[in-house]
N, C-alpha and C positions, 0 to 999 in steps of 0.2 A: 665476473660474478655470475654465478648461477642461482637464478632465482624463479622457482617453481611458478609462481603466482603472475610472472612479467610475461607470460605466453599467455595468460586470459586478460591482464589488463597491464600496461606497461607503465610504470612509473613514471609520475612528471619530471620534465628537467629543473636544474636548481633555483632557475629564473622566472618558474612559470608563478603565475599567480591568478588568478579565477575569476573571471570577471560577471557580473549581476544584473549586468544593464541588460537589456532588452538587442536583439543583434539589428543592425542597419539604420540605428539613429543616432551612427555619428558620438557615442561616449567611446572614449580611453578604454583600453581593455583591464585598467586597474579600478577604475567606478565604482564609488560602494555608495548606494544611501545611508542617508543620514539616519543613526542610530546603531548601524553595522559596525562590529570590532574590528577589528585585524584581520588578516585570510587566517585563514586553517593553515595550523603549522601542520608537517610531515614529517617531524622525526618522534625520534622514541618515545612514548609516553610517561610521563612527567616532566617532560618539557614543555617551556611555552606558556603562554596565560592559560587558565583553565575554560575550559566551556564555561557557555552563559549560557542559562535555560531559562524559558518563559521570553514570551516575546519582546521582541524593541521596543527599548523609549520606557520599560516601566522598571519601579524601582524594586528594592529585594523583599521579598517574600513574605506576607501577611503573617504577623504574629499569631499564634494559637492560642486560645482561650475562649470566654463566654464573650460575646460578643458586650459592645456596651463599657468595655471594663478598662480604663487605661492606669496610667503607672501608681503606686501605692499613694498615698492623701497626705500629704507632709503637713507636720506637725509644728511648723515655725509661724511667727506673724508674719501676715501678709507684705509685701516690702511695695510702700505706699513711694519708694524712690525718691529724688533729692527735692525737696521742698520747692517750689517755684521762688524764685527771685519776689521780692517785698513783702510775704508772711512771715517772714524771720521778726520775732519783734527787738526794734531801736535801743529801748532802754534796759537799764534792771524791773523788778517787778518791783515789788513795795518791801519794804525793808523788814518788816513784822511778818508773824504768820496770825491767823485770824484763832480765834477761839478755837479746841474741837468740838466738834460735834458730839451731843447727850448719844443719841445713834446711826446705825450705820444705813443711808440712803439711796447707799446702790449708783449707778448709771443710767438709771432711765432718761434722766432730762439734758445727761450733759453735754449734748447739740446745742445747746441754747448756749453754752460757755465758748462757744468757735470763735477764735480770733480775741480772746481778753485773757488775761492770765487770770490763772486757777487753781487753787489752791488743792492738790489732792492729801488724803489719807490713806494707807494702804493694809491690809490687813497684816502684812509682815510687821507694822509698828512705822513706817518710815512716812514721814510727810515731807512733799516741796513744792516749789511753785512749778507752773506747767501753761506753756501756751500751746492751746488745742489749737488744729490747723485742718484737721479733718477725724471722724466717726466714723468706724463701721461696727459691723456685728457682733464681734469679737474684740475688736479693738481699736484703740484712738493712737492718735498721730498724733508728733509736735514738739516742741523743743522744753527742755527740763533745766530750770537752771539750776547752776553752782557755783557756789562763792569763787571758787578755785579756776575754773574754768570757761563761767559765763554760759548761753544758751550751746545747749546739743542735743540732735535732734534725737526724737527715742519714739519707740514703738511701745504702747505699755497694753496688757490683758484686761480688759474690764472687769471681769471676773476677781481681779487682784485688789481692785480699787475698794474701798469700805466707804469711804465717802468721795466730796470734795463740794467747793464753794468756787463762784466765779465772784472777782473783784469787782466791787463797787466804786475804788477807788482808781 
């Protein structure tokens, strides 16, 4: 093979591989620190893994934009996840639903309903019972029951709520 370029620097043999360590402290001539890929392949290019730019040990490349800014605000209720073991409540609620309300009271107070069943109202028209088991900002947690199916747990919008009443009973 005649090759122009092997009279300034001669090609390595097929075996060689490159080694990193420091010379006369006793490493292998194959040595890589930790963080180092593979040796440098030597054939054609597009073969082989690709380069890896930017130094070892860190991961891929800072996203672009205004700093401060991450993935777009999702728009679902917060998932308050599986209820802990013994807030599930035992029985049914009470067989009745209470009077409705002359008007609509909002959510301000109904912290105070955690842990008893409660009767809500909802602006859609639909009223049932409800064991609240946690509050937050936007919305309450807790199990909803039905004739059919008995307590499941539900995520509801406060905003949706029109009323509701905690049992006295």
């Amino acid at each position: 093979m005649n090759n122009p370029f092997e009279q300034i620097m001669p090609l390595p043999e097929s075996d060689f591989e490159p080694s990193f360590g420091r010379p006369g402290f006793g490493q292998s001539p194959s040595f890589r620190p930790p963080g180092f890929g593979p040796p440098p392949s030597f054939g054609p290019p597009g073969f082989g893994p690709p380069p890896s730019f930017g130094p070892p040990g860190f991961g891929p490349p800072p996203s672009f934009g205004p700093p401060g800014f991450g993935p777009p605000p999702s728009f679902e209720p917060p998932s308050f996840g599986p209820p802990p073991a013994g807030q599930m409540p035992l029985g049914p609620p009470p067989s009745f639903a209470p009077s409705t309300p002359p008007f609509g009271i909002g959510t301000s107070g109904i912290q105070s309903c955690l842990f008893r069943n409660t009767y809500i109202w909802m602006f859609n028209g639909s009223s049932f019972w409800f064991f609240l088991t946690a509050v937050g900002r936007e919305f309450i947690a807790g199990f909803r029951w039905s004739s059919r199916s008995g307590w499941r747990f539900q995520t509801i919008a406060r905003r949706n709520i029109r009323s509701y009443e905690c049992s006295r009973w």
